[in-house]
N, C-alpha and C positions, 0 to 999 in steps of 0.2 A: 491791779492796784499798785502794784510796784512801778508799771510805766510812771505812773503821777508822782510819790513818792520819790522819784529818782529824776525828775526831768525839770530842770529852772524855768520851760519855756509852760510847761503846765503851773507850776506854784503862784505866776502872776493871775491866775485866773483864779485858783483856788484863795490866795489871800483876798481878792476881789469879793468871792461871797462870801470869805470868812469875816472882813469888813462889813458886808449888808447883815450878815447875824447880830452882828456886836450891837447893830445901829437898831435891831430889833429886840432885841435883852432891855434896851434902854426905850422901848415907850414910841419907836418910829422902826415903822412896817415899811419893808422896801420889796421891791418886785426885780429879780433879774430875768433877762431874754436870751441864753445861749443859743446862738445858729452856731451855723460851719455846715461844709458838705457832708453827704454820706460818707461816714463811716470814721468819721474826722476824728473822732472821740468823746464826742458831748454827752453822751451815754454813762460812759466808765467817767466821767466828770464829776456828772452829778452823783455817781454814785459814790462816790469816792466824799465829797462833800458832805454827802446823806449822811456815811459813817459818821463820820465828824458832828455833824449838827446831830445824831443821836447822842455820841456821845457826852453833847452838854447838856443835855436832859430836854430839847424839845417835843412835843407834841408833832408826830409824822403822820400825814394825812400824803398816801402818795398814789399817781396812777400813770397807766400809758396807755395813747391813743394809740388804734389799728387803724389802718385805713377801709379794713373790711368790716370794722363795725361803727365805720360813722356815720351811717343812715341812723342809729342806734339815739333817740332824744334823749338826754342828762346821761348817757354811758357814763362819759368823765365823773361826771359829778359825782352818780351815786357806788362808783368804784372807791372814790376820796370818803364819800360820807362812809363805808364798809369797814370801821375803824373800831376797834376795841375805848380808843378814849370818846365814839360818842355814844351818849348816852343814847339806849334803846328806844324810847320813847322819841327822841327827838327823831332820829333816825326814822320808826315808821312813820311818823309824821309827815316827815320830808320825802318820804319814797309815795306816799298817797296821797301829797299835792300835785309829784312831779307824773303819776300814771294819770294822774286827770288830765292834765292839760298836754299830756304826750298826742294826742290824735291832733290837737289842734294844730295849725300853723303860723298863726298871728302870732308878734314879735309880743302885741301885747297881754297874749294868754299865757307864754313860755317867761313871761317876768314874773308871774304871780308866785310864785313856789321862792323865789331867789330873796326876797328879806325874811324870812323865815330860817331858813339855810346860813344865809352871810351874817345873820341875828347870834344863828346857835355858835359858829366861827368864832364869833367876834366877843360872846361871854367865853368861849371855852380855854381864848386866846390870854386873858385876867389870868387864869391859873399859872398856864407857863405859857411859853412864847410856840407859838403852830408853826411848821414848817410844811406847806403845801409844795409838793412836787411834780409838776404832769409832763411824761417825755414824751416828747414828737407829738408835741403838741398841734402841729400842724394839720394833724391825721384825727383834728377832733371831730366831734358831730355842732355841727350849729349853737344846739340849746347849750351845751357844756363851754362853745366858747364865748355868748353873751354870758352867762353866768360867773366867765373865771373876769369879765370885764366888771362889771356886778359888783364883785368881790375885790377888786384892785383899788377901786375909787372910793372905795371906805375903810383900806386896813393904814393909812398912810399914820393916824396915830392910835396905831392900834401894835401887839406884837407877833404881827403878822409877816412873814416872809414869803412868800412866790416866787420859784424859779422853776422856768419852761424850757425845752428844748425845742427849736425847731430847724426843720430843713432850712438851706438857703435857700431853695425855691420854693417858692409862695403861689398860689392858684388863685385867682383873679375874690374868689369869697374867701381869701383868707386877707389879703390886702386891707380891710378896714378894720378887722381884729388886729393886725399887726402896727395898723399908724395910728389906731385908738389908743394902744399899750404903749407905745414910745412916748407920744406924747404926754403919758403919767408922769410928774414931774419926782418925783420917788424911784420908776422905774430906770436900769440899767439894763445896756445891751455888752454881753460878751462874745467878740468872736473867737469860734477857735478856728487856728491856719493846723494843716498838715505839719507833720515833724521837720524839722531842718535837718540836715545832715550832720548838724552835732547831737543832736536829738538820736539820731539813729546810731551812733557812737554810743554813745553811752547804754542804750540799751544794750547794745550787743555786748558792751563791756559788764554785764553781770557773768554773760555767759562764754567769753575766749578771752584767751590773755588780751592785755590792752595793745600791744603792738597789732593783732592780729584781728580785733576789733575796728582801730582805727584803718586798715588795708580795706576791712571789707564793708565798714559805714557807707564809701561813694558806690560802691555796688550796690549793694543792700537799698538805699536813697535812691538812686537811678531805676532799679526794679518797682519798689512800691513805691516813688512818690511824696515817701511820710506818711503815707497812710498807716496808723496806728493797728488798724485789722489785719492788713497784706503786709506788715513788717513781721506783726508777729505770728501769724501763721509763717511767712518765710524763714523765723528763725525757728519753728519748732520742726522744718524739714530737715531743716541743718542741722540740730539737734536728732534729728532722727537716725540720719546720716552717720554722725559721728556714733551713735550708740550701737549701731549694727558694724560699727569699727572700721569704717569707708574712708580712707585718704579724703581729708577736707582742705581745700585751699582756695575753693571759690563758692560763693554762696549761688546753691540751685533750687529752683524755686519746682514741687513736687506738687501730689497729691493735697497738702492740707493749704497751702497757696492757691491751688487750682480752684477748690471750695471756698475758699475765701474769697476770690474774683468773683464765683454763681450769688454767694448771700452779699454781698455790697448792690449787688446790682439789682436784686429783689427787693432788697431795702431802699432801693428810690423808689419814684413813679415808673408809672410801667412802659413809658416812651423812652424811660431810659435801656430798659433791656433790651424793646426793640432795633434800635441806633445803635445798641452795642452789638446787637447779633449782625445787620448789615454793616457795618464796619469790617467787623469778622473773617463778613462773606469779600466783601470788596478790597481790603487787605489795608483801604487808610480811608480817611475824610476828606478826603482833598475836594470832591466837589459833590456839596451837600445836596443840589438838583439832580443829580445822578443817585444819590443814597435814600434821598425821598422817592424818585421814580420806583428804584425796584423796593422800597419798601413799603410802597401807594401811601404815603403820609407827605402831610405838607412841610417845606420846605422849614418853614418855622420851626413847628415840632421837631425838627430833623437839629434844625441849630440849636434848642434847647437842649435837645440829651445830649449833645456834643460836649456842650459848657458843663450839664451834670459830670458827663465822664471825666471831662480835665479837673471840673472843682475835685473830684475824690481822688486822680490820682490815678484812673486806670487808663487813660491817655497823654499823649505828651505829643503834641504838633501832628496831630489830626493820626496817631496808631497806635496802640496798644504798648507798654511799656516793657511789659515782655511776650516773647514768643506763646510762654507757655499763658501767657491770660487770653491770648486771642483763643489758641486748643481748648482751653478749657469753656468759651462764652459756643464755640464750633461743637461741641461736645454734648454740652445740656442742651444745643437745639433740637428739637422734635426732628425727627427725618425729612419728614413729609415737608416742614419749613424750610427745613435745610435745602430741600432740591429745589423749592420751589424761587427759594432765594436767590439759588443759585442759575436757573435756567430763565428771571428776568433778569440778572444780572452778564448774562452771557447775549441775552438778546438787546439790551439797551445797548453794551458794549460795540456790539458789530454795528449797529445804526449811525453809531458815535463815530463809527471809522477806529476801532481801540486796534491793537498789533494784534496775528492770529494766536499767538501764543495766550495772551489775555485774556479773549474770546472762551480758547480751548479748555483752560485749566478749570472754567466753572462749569463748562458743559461736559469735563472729565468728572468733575466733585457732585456733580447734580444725581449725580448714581440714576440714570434714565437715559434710555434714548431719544434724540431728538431728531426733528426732520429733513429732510433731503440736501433743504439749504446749507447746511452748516456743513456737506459733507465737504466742498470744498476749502473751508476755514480749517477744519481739522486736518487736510491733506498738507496744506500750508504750515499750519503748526509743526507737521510730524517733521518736515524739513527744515524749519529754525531751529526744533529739538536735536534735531541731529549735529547742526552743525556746533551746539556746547556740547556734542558726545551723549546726550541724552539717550539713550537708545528704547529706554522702558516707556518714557514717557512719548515718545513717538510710536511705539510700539500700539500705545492707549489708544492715540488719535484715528491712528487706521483701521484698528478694531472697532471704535465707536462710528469712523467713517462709511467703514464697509458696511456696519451696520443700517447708517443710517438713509447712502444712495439707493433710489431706487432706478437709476440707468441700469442695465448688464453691462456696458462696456467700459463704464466706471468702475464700477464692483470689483472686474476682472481686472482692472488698472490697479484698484485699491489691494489688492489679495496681493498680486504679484508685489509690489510696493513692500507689504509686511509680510511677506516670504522672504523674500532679501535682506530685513531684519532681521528676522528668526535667525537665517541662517550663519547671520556673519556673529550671533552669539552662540549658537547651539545648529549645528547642521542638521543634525537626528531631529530634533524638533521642528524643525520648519518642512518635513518629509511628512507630516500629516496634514500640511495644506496644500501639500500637492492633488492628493484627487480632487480636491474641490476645482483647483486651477484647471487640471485636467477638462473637469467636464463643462469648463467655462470654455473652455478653448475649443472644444467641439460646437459647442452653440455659438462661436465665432464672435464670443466676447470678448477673448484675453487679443491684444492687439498686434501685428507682426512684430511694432518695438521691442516688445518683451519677451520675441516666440526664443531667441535666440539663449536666452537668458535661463527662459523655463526650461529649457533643452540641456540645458550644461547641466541643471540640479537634478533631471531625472534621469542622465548619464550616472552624476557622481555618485546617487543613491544606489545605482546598479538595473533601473528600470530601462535596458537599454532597446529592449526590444516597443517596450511602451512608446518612446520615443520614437522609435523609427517608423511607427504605424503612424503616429501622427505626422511625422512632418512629409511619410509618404502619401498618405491623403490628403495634406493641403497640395502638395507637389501636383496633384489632378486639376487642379483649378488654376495654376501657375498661368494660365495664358490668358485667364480675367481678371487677373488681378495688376497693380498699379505697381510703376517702377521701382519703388521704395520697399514695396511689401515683397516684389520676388528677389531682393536683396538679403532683405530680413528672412527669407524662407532658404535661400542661398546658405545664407551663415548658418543657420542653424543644421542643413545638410554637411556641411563643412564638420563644424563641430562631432559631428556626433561620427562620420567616418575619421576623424582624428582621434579620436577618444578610442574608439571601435573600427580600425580599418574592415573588419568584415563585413560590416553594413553597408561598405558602397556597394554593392550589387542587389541591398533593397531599394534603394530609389531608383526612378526614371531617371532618364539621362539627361541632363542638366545644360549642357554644351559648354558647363565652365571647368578649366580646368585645374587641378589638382591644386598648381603651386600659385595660382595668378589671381592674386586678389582682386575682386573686383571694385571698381569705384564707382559703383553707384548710389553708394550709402554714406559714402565719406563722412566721418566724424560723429556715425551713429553708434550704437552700443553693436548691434550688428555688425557693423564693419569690424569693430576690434574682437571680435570671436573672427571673424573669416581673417583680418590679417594674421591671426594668433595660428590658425587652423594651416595657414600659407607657410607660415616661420617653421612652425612641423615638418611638416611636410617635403620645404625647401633643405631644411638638417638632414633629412634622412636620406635627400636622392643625393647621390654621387655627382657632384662636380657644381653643388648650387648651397657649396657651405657661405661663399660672399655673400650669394643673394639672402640667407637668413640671417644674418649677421644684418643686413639691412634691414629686414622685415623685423627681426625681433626689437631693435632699436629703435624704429619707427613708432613702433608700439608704446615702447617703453618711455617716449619725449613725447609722446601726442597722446598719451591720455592715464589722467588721474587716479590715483588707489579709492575705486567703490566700488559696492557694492556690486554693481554691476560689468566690473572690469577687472574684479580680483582673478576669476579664471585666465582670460587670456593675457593677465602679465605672469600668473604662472608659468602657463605655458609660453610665453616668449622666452622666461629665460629658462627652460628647458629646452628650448632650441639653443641657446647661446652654449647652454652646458655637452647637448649633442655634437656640435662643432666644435667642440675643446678649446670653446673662448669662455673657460669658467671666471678667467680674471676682470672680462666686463660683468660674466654672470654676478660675480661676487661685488662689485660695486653697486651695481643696478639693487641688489637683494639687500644689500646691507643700508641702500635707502628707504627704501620699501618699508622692511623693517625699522626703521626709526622713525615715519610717519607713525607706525603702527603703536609706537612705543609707551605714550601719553594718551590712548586712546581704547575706550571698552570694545575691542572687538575680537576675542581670543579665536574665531573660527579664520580670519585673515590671518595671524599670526602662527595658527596652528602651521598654515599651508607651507607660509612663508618658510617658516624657519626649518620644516621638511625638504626645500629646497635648497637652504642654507648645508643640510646635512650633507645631503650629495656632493655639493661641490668642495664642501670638506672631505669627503671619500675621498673622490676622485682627486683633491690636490694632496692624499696620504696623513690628511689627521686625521687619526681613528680615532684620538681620542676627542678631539672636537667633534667629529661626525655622532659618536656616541651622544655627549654632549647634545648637541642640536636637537636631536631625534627624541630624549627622553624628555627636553623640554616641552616639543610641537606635540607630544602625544599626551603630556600633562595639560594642555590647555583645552581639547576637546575631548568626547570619549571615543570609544574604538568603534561604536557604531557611527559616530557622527563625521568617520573617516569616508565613509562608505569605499568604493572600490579606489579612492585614494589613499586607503591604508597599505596600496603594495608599494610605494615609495620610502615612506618611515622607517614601514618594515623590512625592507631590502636592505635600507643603508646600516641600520641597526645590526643584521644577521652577521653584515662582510664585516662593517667595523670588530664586534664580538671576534667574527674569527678571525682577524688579524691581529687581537689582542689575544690572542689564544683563550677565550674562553668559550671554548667547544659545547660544554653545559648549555650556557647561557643562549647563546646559538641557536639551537638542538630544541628548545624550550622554547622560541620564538615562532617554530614552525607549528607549533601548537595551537597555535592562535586562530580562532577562526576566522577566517576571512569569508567576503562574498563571492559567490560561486561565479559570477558576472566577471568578478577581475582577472578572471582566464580567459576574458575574450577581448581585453583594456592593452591599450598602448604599455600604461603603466603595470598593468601585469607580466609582462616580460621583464621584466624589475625584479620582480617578487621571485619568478620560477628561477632565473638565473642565481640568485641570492639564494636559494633554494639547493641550486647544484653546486654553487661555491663550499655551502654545507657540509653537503654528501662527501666533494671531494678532500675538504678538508679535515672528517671524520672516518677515509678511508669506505668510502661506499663509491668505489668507484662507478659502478656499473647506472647506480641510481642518478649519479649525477650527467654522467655523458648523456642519458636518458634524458632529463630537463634541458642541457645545453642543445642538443638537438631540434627537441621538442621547441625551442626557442628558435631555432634557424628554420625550423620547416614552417612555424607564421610568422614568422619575419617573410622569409620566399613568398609565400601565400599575398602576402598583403602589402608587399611592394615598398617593404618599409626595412631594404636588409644594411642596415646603417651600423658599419662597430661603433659609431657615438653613443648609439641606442644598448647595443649588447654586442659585444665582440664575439658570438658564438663560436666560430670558427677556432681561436685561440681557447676559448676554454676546454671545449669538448678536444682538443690538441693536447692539451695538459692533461684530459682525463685518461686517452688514449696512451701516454707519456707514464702515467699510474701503473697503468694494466699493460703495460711493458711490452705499448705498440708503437716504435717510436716511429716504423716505417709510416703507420697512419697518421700520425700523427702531424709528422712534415709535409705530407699531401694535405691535411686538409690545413694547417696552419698558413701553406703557400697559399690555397686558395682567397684567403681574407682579401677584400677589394680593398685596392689604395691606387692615389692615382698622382703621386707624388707629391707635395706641398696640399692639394684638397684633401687629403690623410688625413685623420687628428694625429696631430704628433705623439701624444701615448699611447695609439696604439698603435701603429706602426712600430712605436720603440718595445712593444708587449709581445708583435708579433716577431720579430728579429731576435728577441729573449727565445720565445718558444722554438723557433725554427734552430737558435742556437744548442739548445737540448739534443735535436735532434742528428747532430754530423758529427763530425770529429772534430777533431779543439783544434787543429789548424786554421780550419775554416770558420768552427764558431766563434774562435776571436774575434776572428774579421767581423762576425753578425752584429756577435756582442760590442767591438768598439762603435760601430753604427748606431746599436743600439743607445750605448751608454751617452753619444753625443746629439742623439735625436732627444732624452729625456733629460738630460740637463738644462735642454731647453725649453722643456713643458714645465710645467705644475706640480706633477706626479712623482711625488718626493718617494714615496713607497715602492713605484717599478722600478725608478732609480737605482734605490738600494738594492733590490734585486739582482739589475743586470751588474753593479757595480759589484758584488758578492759573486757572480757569475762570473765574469770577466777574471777577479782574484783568484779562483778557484782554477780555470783555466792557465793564470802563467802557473801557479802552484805546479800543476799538472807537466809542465814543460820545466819547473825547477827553476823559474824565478821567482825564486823566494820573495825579494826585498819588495819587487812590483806586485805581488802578491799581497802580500803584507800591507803596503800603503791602502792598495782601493777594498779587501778585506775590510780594515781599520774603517776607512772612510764608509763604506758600504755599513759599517755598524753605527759611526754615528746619527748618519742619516736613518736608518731602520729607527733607534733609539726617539730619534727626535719624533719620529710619527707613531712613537709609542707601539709599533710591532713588536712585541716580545716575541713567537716564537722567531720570525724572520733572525734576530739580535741572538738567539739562540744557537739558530744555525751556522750562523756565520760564525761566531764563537763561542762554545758550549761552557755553559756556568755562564752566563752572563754576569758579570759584575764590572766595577768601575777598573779595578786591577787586573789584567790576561795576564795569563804567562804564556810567551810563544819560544818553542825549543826551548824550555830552562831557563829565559831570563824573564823577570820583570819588568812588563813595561805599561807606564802610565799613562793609559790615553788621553787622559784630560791637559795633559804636558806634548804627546807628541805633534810634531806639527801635520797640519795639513796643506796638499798644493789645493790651492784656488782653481776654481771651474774657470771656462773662458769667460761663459757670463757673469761671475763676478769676477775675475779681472778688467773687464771693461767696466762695471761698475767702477770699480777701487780706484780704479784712476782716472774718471772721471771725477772721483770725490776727491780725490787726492789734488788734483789741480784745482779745487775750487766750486764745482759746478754744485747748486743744490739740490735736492732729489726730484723735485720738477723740471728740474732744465735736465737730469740726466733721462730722465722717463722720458721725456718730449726728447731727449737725444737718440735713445735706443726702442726708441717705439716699444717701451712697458708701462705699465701702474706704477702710480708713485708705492701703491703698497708691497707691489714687486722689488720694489727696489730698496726700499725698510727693510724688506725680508733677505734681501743677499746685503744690503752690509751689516745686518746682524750677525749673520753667518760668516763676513771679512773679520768683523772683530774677535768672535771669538777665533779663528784659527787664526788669526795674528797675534791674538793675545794683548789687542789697544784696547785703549776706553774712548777714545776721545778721536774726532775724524783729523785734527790735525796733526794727529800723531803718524797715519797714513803713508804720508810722503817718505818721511826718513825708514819707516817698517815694510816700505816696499821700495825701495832702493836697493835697502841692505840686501833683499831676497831675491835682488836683479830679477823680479817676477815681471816685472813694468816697465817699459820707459815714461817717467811721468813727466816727462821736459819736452 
């Protein structure tokens, strides 16, 4: 009652019959007709009216038509006559006129009861003035609406008033009750429209300040419509909201909203529910012949419930007004309708030629399986899903696909498909559809395409032996089978002795060899495992680090980050990282990784950014390697590592103990890993990291045991690469512990290098160790070797070592000052790679202030001399040249080259690169002219 009360666009209607009362007090009966759509308000109208005319003392004769009791003859009527002012007598009267002639159906047996009735009205009407009220009038029985006709044509001077509500839509036998009534020259028609958006202002202004009313009126109006039902259920959620004391700044439409959309819709005709559940299903009305197919009604019927749903307000340009009235009309459909809705509407769709996504989403909603045909639509689907990053919902289509082919060799297409899924979310999950794949693959359904693929996931789960049975059994058929397929049989052999060198001696002999990719598969997913398998391969043998610099590269420009190629760009730049070309490594990965970046696939990222760690190790950020590592193992869990947890794990262990947290370290080895990653490439990762432990916890014995243990299947398997694991040097330094220096320098001498094919850190690692090992005459000489091979690597952390080395040695011969400087130097750089014990050693109490001999002196103040490699930087910048023209000048990375005039400034102590020229004049370090 307060909407009417409060609203100018209601009181024109209300004064409207408050005018026909007046005209009725005075001796002239008038009839009004209120229509409007469902739910419009003609209801809370009249009743709000009704008040009123009670309280001027009329005589209330009032009823409502059901549409489920208008088979029902005189319902209407003898509900009106069911009145305290009539008199009992008349009354039965009138009820056993009207049971007589209820059986009959002649127009002119059902008039006999009606001057009787419209008799007893029209004396009762002398006393006070009758106010007859009948709503949804439309929904009457036949005999009730000849009779309110009856009763119209005789109250005109009488003080009789009539007002009806009815629908705007009218049914073909309501049409001449409705043009008999207008045509009354007494009677009046009122419509009522939906609320305006000032209309829904004010409402809402009983209930939130008025500025905050007016904000959310065009909302509030744009959700309902103006529908006086769906406004105020919307605002008793908002109301609900605010009284559970919920931040309120936009009105959201809940639970008594959602129920407000099921009863509007019940309260039409029942082709209006229908139209609105296939709306629902089909998501708008855009084309009414497609909403009648799948809802086998005709086209007509389809257009009228359309015009029902916009007359009320619960559509607006053929879709629901809000999201949540569609959920809720999707909601009260029966299931059984729901799917059935939904499984024509997914079959008209494909006929129609609709996109497969379209197709998919109602044969995903239909909750059923459907037949063989659709398996290719959904396969379809699952690949436009992917490319918006969809992964669940692609995920859906190859479950309901697999489901639904019945080829085997689709099936196994299909499986494999949403394995590569799984895995690139969760790797541990997608390892339970491996046996299915498996024994698809024995029944020679999964296809060679894919063999290469299935073989990397039941390596990485640790099934290595599983695998090798298999591709040693298709390997028996090799000589019947087609060029393509013993390519794909090829790579997947590749693979899995890359992964597992021990395995090459379970297969036949193949006649390919080791490092030489083959090209027969060019640009297949096969080929990039056997090139990826080649780049390995080529890193590890002596004297063929170019040729994987090429192979890995190759790789890296010719094929794309998926699902299917995430393994062998791993392993590319793990060949790049073997050959101690971390600084392509580090570009290549840090692309990688920003594909990756905008995009739901945490098992890519995991891998990634495990690799990212390494090359953080190996260029001396411990504390970035730390970093990296505790990222890559927050994004998957430690089983879904499978035997690639000994990478993480590795870089993690060294980083710890070069930050000296031996605990931490120590605590890592705890961890369980797969018993299989003692037979993995990347297992020598783990054992080494393992003896780093030992030695750096003083278990000497345990650890030369691992480093060994690493050299003798490295010998074994043909893989004795120091880019891989410099065993040779460690197990040197362990020997060097336990106070063998004589063994030490024999076996450090032994380390293979072959001049410039070297990695340059390690060579400058093994000239450190071998420097332990002589007298400081001649370890000078190692160590300057050393310290000028490593200034030109990466390896900021051996650096500091040999340069602490080398200070320690003039100390040793009593020069002091040259001591002192690469000392110094030797702790900045430790510092900057966050080595605390190393910054220790070198000088003990580490802090910003040393005191050397008794004085004071400020490191952050003293100067440093420039390396040669940035001196050539520095004056290249100092003349001008920008960091690309000097990288393309000195064949480095531009990030190289950030990284050394970072390093110019601070020991110059500039800000700014044009300050250069005059800061390196004065230090006559340059000729910059």
């Amino acid at each position: 009652m307060t909407l009417y009360s409060k609203l100018v666009e209601r009181d024109v209607h209300l004064a409207a019959l408050g005018e026909m009362l007046h005209c009725v007090k005075n001796g002239r009966g008038r009839v009004g007709l209120v229509s409007g759509a469902v739910a419009s308000g003609k209801t809370q109208l009249l009743e709000v009216f009704t008040e009123q005319a009670i309280g001027e003392g009329v005589i209330l004769l009032d009823a409502t038509a059901s549409r489920v009791e208008r088979s029902l003859p005189f319902g209407i009527l003898k509900k009106l006559l069911d009145h305290t002012s009539i008199a009992p007598d008349v009354h039965s009267e009138a009820l056993r006129l009207m049971d007589e002639v209820a059986a009959e159906s002649s127009l002119q047996a059902c008039m006999r009861p009606m001057p009787y009735v419209a008799t007893a009205l029209l004396q009762l009407a002398q006393e006070r003035p009758v106010f007859v009220a009948v709503d949804d009038v439309h929904c009457s029985d036949e005999h009730s609406l000849q009779f309110l006709l009856y009763l119209v044509r005789r109250v005109r001077q009488a003080r009789i008033l009539i007002v009806m509500t009815e629908s705007a839509r009218l049914h073909q036998e309501q049409l001449a009750f409705h043009a008999e009534l207008l045509r009354q020259p007494h009677c009046s028609r009122i419509h009522v429209d939906m609320l305006s958006a000032q209309g829904a202002a004010m409402v809402l202004a009983d209930h939130f300040t008025s500025s905050l009313a007016v904000r959310l009126a065009s909302e509030s109006h744009q959700i309902t419509g103006g529908n006086p039902l769906l406004l105020q259920a919307l605002l008793e959620d908002c109301q609900a909201s605010v009284d559970r004391g919920e931040p309120f700044q936009h009105v959201a439409p809940a639970e008594r909203f959602s129920q407000a959309i099921r009863d509007c819709l019940h309260r039409g005709e029942p082709d209006m529910l229908t139209v609105a559940r296939g709306i629902a299903v089909l998501g708008d009305a855009s084309s009414t012949a497609l909403l009648g197919r799948v809802l086998d009604v005709r086209t007509e019927a389809v257009e009228q419930g359309i015009q029902d749903l916009v007359g009320c307000a619960v559509l607006d340009n053929g879709t629901f007004r809000a999201r949540s009235a569609r959920a809720a009309v999707l909601e009260a459909t029966p299931p059984a309708t729901l799917s059935e809705l939904h499984r024509r509407a997914a079959q008209l769709l494909h006929q129609y030629g609709a996109p497969a996504l379209d197709v998919t989403r109602h044969l995903l909603s239909g909750h059923q399986d459907v037949g063989p045909a659709m398996a290719p639509v959904l396969q379809e689907a699952a690949e436009h899903a992917l490319v918006d990053d969809d992964t669940d919902l692609a995920l859906r289509c190859l479950e309901l696909a697999h489901r639904a082919s019945e080829d085997s060799t689709d099936r196994a297409a299909i499986k494999a498909r949403l394995v590569s899924l799984v895995w690139r979310l969760n790797p541990a999950a997608a390892e339970a559809h491996l046996p299915r794949l498996t024994a698809e693959l024995e029944l020679g359904g999964l296809s060679c395409r894919d063999l290469a693929m299935f073989v990397s996931y039941l390596a990485w789960s640790g099934r290595l032996e599983q695998a090798s049975k298999i591709v040693s059994t298709l390997a028996l058929t090799i000589e019947g089978l087609p060029g393509y397929e013993k390519a794909a049989l090829e790579a997947g052999r590749r693979w899995l002795v890359m992964v597992s060198p021990s395995l090459e001696s379970a297969f036949p002999s193949s006649g390919i060899s080791r490092t030489t990719a083959s090209n027969d598969a060019c640009g297949t997913v096969g080929d990039a495992h056997t090139q990826a398998a080649s780049a390995i391969f080529a890193a590890l043998t002596n004297g063929l680090g170019d040729t994987a610099v090429v192979e890995a590269q190759r790789i890296l420009q010719g094929y794309r980050l998926s699902d299917s190629t995430l393994q062998p760009l791993i392993f590319a730049l793990l060949a790049l990282v073997y050959v101690d070309r971390v600084d392509l490594a580090l570009v290549w990965c840090e692309r990688l990784l920003g594909e990756c970046s905008t995009r739901r696939v945490p098992g890519w990222r995991a891998l990634l950014a495990g690799v990212r760690a390494d090359i953080a190790l190996r260029q001396g950020d411990l504390p970035g390697a730390a970093h990296h590592v505790r990222s890559a193992m927050s994004l998957i869990s430690p089983k879904s590592w499978g035997v690639g947890i000994a990478l993480p794990l590795s870089v993690l262990i060294q980083a710890e103990i070069g930050m000296g947290r031996y605990s931490e370290a120590t605590a890592l080895l705890e961890q369980r890993v797969p018993d299989a990653l003692f037979d993995t490439l990347l297992g020598l990762h783990y054992v080494r990291a393992r003896g780093r432990c030992h030695l750096a916890t003083g278990r000497y014995h345990a650890a030369l045991e691992d480093f060994l243990a690493c050299g003798k299947l490295m010998e074994e398997w043909g893989v004795d690469a120091p880019g891989l694991v410099p065993w040779r040097i460690d197990a040197a330094e362990a020997w060097l512990a336990l106070g063998e220096p004589e063994r030490a320098r024999r076996l450090a001498e032994r380390q293979p290098w072959s001049g410039d094919s070297t990695p340059g850190r390690t060579r400058g690692a093994q000239l450190l160790t071998l420097a332990r090992t002589v007298k400081v005459e001649r370890g000078l000489e190692l160590l300057k070797e050393s310290v000028e091979i490593l200034e030109n690597s990466d390896d900021r952390l051996q650096l500091a070592a040999a340069l602490g080395e080398l200070g320690n040695g003039y100390r040793s011969l009593g020069e002091l000052n040259q001591a002192r400087l690469l000392v110094r130097k030797a702790w900045y750089v430790a510092k900057a790679c966050g080595a605390g014990p190393l910054c220790q050693q070198l000088m003990p109490g580490d802090a910003d202030v040393k005191v050397d001999n008794g004085h004071d002196v400020d490191l952050a103040q003293e100067d440093e001399a420039l390396t040669e490699a940035e001196l050539r930087v520095a004056g290249l910048a100092a003349n001008g040249h920008t960091n690309r023209e000097i990288a393309t000048e000195l064949y480095i990375t531009v990030s190289t080259v950030e990284q050394h005039l970072t390093r110019i400034y601070r020991k110059l102590n500039v800000k700014r690169r044009r300050d250069l020229p005059s800061k390196l004049s004065d230090s006559s370090l340059v000729d910059i002219t």
